[in-house]
PDB file with SEQRES, HELIX, SHEET and CRYST1 records, atoms N, CA, C and O in Angstrom:
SEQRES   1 A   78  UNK UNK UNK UNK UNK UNK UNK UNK UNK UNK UNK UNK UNK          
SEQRES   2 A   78  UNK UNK UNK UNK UNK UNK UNK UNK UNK UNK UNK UNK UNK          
SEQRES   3 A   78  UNK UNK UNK UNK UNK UNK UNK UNK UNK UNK UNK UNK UNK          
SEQRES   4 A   78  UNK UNK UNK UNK UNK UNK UNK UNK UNK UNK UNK UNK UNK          
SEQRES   5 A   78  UNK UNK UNK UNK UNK UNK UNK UNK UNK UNK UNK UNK UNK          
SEQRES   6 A   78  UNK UNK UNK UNK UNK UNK UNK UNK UNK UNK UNK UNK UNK          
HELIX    1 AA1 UNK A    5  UNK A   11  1                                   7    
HELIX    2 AA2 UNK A   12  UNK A   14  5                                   3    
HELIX    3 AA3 UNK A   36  UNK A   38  5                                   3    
HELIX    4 AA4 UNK A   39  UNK A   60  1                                  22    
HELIX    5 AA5 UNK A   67  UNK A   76  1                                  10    
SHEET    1 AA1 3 UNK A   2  UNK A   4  0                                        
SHEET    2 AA1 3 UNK A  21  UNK A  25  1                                        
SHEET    3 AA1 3 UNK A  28  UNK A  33 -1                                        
CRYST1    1.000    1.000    1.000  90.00  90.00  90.00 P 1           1          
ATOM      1  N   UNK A   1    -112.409-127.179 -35.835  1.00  0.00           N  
ATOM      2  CA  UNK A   1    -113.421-127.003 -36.839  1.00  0.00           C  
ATOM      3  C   UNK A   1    -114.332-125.846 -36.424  1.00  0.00           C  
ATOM      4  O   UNK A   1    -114.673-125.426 -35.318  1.00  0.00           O  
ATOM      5  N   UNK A   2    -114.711-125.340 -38.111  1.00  0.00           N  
ATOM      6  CA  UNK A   2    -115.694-123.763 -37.144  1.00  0.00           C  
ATOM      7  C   UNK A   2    -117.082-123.777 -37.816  1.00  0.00           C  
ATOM      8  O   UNK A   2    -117.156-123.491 -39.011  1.00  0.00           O  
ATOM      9  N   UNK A   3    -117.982-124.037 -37.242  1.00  0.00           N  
ATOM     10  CA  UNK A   3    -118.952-123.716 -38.341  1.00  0.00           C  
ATOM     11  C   UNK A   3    -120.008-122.690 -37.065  1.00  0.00           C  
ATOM     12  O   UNK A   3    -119.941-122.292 -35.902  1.00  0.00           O  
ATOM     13  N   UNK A   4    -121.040-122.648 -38.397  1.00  0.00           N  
ATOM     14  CA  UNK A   4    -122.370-121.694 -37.960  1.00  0.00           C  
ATOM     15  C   UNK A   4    -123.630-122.389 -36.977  1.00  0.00           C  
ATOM     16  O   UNK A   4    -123.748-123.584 -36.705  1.00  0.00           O  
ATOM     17  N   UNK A   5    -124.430-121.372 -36.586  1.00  0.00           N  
ATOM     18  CA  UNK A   5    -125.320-121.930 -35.247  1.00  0.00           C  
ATOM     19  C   UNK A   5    -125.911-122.871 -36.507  1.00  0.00           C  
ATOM     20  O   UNK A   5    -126.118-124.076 -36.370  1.00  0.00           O  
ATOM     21  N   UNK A   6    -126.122-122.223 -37.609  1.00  0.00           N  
ATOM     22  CA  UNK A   6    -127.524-122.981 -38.684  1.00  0.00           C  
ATOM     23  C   UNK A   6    -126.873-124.523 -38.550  1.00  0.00           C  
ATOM     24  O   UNK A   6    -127.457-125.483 -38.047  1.00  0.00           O  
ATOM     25  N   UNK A   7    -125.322-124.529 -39.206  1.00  0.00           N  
ATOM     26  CA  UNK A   7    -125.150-125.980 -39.134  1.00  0.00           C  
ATOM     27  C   UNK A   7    -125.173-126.660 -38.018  1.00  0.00           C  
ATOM     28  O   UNK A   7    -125.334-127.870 -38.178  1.00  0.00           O  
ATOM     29  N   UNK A   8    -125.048-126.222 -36.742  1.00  0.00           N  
ATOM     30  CA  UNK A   8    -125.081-127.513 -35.639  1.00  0.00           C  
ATOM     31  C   UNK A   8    -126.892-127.398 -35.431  1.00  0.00           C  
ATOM     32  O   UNK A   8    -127.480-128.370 -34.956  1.00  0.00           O  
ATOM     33  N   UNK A   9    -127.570-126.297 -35.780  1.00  0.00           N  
ATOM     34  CA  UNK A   9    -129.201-126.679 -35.842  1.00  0.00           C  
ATOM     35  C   UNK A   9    -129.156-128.100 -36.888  1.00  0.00           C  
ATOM     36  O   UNK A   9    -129.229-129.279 -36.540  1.00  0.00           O  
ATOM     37  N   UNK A  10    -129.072-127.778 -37.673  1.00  0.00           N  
ATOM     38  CA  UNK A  10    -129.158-128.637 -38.917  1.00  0.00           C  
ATOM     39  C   UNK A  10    -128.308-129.827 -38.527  1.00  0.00           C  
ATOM     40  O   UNK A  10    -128.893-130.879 -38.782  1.00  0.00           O  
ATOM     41  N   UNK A  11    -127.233-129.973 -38.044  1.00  0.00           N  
ATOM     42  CA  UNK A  11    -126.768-131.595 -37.995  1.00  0.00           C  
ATOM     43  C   UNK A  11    -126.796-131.815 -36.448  1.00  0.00           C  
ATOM     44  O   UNK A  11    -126.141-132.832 -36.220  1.00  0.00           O  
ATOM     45  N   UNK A  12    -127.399-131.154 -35.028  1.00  0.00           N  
ATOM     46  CA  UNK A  12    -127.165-131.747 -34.002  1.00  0.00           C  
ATOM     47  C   UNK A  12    -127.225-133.017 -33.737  1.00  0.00           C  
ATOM     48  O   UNK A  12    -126.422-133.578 -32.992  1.00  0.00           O  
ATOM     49  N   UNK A  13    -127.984-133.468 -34.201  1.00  0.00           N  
ATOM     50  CA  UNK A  13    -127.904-135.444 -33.940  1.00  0.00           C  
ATOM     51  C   UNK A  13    -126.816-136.420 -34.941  1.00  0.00           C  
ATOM     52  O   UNK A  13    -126.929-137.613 -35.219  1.00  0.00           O  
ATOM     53  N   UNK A  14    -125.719-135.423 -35.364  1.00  0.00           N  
ATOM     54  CA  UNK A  14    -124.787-136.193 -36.209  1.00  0.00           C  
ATOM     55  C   UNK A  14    -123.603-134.919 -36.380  1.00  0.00           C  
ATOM     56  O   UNK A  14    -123.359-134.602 -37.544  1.00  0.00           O  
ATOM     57  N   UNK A  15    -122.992-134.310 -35.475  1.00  0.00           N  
ATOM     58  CA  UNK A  15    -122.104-133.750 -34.984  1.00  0.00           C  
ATOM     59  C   UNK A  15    -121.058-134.471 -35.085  1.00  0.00           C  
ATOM     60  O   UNK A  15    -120.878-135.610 -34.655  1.00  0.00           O  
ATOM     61  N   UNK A  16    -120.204-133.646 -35.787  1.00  0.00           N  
ATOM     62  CA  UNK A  16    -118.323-134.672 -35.851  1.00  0.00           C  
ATOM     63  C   UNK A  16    -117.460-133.840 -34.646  1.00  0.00           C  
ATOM     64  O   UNK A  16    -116.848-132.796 -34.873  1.00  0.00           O  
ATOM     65  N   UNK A  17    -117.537-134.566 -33.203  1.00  0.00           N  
ATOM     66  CA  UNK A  17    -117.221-133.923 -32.521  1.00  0.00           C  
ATOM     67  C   UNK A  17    -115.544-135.254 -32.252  1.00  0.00           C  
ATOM     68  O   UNK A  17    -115.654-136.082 -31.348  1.00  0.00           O  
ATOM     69  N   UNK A  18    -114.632-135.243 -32.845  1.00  0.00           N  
ATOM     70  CA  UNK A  18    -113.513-136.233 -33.066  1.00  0.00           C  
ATOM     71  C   UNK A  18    -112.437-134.825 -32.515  1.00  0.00           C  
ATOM     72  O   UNK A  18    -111.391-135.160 -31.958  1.00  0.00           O  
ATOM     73  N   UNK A  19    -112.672-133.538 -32.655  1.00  0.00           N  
ATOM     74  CA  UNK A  19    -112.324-132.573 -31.983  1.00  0.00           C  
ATOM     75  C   UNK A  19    -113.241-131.146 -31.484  1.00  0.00           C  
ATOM     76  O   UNK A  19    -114.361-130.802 -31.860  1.00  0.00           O  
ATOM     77  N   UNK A  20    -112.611-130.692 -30.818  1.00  0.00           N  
ATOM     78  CA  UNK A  20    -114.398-129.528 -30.631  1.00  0.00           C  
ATOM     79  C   UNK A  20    -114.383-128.554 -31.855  1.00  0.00           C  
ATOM     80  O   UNK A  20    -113.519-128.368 -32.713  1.00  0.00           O  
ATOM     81  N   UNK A  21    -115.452-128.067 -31.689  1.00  0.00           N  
ATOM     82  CA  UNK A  21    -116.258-127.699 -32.623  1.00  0.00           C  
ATOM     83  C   UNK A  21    -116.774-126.290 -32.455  1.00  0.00           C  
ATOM     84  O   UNK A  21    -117.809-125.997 -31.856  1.00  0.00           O  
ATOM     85  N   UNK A  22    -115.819-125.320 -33.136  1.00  0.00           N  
ATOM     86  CA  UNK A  22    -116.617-123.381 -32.734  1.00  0.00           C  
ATOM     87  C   UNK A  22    -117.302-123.026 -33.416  1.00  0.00           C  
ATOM     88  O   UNK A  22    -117.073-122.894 -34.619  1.00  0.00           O  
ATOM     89  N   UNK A  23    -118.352-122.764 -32.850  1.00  0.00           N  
ATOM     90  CA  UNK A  23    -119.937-122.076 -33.444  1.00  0.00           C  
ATOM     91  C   UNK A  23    -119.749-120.864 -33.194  1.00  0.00           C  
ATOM     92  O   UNK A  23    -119.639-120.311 -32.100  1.00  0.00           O  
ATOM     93  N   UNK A  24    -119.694-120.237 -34.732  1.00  0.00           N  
ATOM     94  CA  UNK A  24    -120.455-119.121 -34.999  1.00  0.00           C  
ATOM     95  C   UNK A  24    -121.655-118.312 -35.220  1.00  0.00           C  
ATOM     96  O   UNK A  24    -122.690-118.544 -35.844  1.00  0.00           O  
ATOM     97  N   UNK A  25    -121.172-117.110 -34.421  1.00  0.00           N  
ATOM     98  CA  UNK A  25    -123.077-116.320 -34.684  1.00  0.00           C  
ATOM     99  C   UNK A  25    -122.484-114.968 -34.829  1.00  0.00           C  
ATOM    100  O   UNK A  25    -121.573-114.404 -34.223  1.00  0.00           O  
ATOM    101  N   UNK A  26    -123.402-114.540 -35.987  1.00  0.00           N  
ATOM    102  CA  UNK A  26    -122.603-113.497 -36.656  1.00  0.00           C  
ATOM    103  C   UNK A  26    -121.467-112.914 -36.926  1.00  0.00           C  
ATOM    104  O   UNK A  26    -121.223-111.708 -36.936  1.00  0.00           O  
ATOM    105  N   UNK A  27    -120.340-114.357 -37.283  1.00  0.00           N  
ATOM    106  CA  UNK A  27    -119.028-114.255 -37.544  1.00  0.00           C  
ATOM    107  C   UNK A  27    -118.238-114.013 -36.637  1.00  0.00           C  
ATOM    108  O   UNK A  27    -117.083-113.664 -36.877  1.00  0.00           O  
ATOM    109  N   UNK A  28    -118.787-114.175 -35.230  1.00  0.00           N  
ATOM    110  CA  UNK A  28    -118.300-114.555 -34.134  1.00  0.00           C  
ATOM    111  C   UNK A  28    -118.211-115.525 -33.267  1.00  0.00           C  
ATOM    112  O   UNK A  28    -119.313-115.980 -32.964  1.00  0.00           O  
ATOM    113  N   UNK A  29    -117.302-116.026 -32.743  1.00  0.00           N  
ATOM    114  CA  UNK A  29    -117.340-117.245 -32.160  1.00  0.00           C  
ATOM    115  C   UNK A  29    -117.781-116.994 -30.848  1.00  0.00           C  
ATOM    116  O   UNK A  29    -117.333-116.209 -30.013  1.00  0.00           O  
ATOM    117  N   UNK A  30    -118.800-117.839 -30.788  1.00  0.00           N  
ATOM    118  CA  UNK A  30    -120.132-117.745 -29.404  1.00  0.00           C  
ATOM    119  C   UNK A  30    -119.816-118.819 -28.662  1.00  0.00           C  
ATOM    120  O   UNK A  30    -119.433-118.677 -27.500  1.00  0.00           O  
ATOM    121  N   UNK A  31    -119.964-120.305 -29.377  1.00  0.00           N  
ATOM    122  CA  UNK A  31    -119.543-121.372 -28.834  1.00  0.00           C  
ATOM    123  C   UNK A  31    -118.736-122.711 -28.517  1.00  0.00           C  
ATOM    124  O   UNK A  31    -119.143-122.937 -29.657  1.00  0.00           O  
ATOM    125  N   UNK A  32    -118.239-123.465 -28.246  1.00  0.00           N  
ATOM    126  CA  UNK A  32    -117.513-124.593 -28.208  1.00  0.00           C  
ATOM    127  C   UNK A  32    -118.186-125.839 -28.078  1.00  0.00           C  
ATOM    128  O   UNK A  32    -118.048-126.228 -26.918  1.00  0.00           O  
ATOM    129  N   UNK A  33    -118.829-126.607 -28.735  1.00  0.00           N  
ATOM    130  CA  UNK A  33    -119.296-127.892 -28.476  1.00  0.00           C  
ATOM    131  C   UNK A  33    -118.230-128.962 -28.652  1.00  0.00           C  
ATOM    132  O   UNK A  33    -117.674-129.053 -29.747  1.00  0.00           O  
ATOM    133  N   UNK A  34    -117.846-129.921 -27.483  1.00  0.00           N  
ATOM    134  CA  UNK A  34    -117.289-131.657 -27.078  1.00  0.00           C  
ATOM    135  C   UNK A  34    -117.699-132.086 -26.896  1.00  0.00           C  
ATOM    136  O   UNK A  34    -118.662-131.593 -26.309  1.00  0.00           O  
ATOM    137  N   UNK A  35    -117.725-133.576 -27.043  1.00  0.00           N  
ATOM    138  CA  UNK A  35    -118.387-134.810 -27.127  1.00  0.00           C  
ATOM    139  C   UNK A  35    -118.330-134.876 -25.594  1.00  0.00           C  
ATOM    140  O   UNK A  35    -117.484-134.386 -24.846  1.00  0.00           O  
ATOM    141  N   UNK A  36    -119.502-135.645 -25.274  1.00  0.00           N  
ATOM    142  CA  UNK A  36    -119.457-135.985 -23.829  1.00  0.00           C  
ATOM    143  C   UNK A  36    -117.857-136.237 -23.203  1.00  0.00           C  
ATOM    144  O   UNK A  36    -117.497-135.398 -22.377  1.00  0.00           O  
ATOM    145  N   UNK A  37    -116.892-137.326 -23.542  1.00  0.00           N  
ATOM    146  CA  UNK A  37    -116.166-137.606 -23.485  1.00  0.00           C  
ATOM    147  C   UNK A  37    -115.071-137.128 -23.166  1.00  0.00           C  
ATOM    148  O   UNK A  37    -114.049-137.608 -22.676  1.00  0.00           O  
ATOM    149  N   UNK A  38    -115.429-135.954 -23.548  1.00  0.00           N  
ATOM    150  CA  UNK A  38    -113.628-134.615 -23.520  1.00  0.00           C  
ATOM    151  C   UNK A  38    -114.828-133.797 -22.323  1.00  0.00           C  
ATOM    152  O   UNK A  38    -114.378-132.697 -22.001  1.00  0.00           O  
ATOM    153  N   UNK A  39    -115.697-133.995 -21.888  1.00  0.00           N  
ATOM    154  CA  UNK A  39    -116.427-132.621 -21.240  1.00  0.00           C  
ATOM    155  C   UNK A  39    -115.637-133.798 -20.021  1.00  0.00           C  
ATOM    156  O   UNK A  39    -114.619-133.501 -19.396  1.00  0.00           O  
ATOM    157  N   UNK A  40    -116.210-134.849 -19.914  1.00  0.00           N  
ATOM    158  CA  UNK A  40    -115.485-134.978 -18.464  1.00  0.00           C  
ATOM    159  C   UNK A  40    -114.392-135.221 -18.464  1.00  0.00           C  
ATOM    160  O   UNK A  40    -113.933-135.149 -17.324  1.00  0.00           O  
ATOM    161  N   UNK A  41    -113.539-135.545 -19.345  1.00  0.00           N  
ATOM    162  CA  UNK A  41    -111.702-135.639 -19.396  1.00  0.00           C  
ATOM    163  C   UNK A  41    -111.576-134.360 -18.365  1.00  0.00           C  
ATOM    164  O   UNK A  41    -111.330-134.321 -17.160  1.00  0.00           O  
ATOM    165  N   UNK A  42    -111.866-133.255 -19.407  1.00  0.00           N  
ATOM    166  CA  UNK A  42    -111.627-131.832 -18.752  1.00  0.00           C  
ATOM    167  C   UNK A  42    -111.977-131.556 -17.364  1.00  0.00           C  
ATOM    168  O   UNK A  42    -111.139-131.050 -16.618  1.00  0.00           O  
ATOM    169  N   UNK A  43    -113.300-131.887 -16.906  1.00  0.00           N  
ATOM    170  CA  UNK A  43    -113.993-132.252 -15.886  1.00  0.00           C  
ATOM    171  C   UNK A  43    -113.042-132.305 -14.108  1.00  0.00           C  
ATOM    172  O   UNK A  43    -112.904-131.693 -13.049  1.00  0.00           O  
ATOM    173  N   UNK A  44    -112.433-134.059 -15.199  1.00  0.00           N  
ATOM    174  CA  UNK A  44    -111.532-134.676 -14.540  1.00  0.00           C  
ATOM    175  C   UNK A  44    -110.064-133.977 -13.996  1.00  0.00           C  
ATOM    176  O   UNK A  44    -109.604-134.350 -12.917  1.00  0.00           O  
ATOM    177  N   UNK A  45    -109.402-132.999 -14.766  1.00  0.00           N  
ATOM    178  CA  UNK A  45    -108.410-132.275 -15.136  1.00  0.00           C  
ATOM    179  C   UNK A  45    -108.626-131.201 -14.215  1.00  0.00           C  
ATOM    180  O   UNK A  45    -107.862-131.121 -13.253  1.00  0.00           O  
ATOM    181  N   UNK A  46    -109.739-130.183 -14.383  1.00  0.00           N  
ATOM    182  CA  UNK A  46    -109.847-128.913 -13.872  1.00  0.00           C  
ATOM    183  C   UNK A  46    -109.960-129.513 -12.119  1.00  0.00           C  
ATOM    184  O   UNK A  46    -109.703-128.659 -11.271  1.00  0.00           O  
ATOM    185  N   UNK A  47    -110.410-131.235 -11.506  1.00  0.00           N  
ATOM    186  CA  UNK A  47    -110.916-131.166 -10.229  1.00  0.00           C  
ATOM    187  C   UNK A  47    -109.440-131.453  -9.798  1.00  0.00           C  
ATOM    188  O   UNK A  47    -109.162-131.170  -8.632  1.00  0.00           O  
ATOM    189  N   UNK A  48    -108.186-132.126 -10.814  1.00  0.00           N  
ATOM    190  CA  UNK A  48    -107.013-132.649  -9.965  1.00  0.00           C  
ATOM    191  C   UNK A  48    -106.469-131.400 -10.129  1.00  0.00           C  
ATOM    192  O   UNK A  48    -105.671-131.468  -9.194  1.00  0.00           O  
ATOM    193  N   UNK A  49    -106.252-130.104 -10.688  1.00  0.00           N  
ATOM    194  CA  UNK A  49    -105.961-128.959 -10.541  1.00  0.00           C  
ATOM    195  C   UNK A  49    -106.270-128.310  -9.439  1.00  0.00           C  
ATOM    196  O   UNK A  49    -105.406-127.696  -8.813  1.00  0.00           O  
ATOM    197  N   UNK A  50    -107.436-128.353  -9.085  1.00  0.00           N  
ATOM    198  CA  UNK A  50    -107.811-127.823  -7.723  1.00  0.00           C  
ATOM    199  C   UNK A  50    -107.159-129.040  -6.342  1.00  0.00           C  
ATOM    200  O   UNK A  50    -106.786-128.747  -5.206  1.00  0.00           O  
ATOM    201  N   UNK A  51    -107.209-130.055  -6.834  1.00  0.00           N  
ATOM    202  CA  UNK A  51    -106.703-130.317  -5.790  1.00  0.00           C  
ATOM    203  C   UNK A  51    -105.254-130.444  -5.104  1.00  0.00           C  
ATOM    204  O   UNK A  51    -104.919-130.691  -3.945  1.00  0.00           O  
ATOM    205  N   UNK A  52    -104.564-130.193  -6.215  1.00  0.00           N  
ATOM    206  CA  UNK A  52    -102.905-129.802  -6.840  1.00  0.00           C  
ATOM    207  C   UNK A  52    -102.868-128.223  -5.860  1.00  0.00           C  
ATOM    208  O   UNK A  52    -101.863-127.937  -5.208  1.00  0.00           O  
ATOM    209  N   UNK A  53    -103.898-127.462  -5.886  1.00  0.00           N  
ATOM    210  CA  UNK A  53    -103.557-126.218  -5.768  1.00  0.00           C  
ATOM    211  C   UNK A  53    -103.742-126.385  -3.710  1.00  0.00           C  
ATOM    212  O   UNK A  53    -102.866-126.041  -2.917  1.00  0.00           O  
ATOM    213  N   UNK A  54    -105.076-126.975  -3.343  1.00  0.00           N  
ATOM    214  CA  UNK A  54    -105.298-127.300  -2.104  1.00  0.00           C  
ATOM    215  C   UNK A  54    -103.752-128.137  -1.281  1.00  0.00           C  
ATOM    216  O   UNK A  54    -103.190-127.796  -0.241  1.00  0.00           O  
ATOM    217  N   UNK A  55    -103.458-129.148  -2.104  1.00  0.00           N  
ATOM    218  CA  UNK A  55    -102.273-129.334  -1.265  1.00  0.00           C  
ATOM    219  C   UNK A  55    -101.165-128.256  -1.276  1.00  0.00           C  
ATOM    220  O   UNK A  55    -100.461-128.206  -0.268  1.00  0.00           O  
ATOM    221  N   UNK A  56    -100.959-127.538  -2.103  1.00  0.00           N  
ATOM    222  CA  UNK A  56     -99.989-126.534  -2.198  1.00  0.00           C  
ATOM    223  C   UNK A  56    -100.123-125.402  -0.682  1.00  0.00           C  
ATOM    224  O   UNK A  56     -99.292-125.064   0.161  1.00  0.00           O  
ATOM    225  N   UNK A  57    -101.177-125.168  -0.826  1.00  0.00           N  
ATOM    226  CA  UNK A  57    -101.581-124.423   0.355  1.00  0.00           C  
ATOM    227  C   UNK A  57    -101.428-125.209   1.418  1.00  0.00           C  
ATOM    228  O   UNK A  57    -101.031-124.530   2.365  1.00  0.00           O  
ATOM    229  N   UNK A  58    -101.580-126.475   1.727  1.00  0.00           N  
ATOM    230  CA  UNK A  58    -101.214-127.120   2.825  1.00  0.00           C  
ATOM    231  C   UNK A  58    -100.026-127.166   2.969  1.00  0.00           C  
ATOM    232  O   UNK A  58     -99.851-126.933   4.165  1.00  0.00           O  
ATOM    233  N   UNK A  59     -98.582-127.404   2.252  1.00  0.00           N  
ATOM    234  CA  UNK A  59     -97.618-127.271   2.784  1.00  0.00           C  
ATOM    235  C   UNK A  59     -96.820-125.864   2.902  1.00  0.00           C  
ATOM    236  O   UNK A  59     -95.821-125.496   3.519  1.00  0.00           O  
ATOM    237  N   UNK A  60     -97.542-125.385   2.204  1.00  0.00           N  
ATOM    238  CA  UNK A  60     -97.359-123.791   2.354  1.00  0.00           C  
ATOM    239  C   UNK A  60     -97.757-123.397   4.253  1.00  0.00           C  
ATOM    240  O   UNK A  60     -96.991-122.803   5.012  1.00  0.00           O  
ATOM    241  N   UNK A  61     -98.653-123.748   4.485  1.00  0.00           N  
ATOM    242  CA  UNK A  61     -99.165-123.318   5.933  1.00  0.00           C  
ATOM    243  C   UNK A  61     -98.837-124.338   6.942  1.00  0.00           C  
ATOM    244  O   UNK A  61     -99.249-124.311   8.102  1.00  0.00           O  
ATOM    245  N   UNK A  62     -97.958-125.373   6.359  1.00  0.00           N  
ATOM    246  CA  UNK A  62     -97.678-126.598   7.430  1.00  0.00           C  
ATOM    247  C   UNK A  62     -98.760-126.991   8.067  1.00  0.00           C  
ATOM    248  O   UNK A  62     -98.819-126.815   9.284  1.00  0.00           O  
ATOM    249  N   UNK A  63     -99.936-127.660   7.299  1.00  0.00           N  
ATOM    250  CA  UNK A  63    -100.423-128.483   7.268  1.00  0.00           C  
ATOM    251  C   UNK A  63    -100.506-129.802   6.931  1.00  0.00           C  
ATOM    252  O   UNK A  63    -101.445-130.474   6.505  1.00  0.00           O  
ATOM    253  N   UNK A  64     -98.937-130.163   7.289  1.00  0.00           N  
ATOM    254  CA  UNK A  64     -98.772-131.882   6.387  1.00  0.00           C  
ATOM    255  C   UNK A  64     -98.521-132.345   7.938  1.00  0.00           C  
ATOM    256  O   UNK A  64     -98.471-131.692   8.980  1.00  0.00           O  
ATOM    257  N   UNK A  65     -98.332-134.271   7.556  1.00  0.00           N  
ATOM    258  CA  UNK A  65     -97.790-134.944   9.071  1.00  0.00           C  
ATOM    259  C   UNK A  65     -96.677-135.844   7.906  1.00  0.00           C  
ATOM    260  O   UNK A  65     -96.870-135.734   6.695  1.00  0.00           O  
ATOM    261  N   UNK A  66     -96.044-136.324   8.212  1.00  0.00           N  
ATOM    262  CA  UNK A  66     -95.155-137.556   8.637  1.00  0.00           C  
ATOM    263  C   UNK A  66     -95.898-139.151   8.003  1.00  0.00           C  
ATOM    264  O   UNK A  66     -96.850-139.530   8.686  1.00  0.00           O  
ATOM    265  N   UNK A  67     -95.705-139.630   7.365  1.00  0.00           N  
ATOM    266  CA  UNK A  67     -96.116-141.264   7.347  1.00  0.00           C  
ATOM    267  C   UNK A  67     -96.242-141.612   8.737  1.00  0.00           C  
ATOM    268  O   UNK A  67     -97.253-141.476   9.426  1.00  0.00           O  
ATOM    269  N   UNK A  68     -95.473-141.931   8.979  1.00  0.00           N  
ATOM    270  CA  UNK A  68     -95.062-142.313  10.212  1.00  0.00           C  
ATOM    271  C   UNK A  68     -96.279-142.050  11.387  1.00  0.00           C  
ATOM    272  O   UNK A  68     -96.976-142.985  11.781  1.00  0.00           O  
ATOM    273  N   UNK A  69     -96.436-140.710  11.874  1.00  0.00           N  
ATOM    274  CA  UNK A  69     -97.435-140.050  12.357  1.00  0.00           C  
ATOM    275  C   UNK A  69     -98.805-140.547  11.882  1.00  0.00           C  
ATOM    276  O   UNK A  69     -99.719-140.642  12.701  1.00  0.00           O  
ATOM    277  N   UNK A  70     -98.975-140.850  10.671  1.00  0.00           N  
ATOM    278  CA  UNK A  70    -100.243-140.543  10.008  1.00  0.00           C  
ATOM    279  C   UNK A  70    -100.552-142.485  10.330  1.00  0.00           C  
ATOM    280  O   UNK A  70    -101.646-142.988  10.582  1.00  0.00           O  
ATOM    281  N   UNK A  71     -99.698-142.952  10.253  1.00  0.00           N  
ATOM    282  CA  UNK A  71    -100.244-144.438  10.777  1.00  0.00           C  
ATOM    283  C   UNK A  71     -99.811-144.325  12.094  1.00  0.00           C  
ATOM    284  O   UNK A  71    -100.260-145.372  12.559  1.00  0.00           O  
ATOM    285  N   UNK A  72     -99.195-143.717  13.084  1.00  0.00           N  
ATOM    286  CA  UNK A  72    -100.070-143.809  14.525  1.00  0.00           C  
ATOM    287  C   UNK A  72    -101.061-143.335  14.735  1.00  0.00           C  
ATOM    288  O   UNK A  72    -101.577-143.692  15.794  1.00  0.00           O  
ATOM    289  N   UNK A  73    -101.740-142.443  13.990  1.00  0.00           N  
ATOM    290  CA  UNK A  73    -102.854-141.805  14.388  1.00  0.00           C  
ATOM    291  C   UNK A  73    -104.183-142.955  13.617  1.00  0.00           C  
ATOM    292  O   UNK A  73    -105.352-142.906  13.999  1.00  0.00           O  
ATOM    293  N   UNK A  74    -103.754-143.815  12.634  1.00  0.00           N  
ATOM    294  CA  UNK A  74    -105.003-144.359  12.112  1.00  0.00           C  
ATOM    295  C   UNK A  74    -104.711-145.649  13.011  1.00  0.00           C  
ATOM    296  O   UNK A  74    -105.761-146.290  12.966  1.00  0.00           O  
ATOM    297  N   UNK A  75    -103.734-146.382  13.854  1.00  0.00           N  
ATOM    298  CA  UNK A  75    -103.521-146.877  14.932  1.00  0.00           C  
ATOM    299  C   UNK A  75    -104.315-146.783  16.172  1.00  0.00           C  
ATOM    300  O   UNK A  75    -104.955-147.610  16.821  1.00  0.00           O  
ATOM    301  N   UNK A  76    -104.106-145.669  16.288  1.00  0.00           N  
ATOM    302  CA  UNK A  76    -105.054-144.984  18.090  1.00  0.00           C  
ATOM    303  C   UNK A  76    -106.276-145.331  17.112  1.00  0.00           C  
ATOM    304  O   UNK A  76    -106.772-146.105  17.931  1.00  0.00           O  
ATOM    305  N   UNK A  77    -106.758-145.366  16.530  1.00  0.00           N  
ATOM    306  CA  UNK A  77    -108.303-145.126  16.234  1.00  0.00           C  
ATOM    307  C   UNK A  77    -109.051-146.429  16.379  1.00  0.00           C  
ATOM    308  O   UNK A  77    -110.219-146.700  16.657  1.00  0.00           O  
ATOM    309  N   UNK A  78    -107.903-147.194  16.074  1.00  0.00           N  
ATOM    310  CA  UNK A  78    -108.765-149.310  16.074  1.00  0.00           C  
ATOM    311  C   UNK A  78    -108.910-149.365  17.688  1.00  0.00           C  
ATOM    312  O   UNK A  78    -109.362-150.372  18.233  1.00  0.00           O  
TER     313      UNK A  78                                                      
END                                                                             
């Protein structure tokens, strides 16, 4: 859905945000408003991406262990 800055002035407290919503300013699209709801979906998404990318680099540089390893080492620790 696309509307103008005037209409989300005019309806901010009754926003149909059921998908996002591009605001225009001077027949250009300036902004994107989502419901709380999709801001942290996305939130959620962009942090398991990064962390998708962090393990990548770990086995890239052989930074992994073994199961095996990884419960003797939480072993030695009791």
């Amino acid at each position: 859905m696309i509307e103008t800055v005037s209409f989300l002035k005019k309806n901010a407290a009754d926003l149909p945000l059921s998908e996002p919503l591009t605001i225009t300013q001077n027949g250009k699209p300036s902004y994107v408003v989502i419901s709380y709801e999709e801001y942290v979906r996305q939130e959620q998404a962009m942090a398991m991406m990064k962390m998708l990318r962090f393990a990548e680099s770990d086995i890239k540089q052989g930074r992994t262990s073994t199961m095996e390893s990884f419960k003797e080492r939480l072993a030695a620790r009791k």
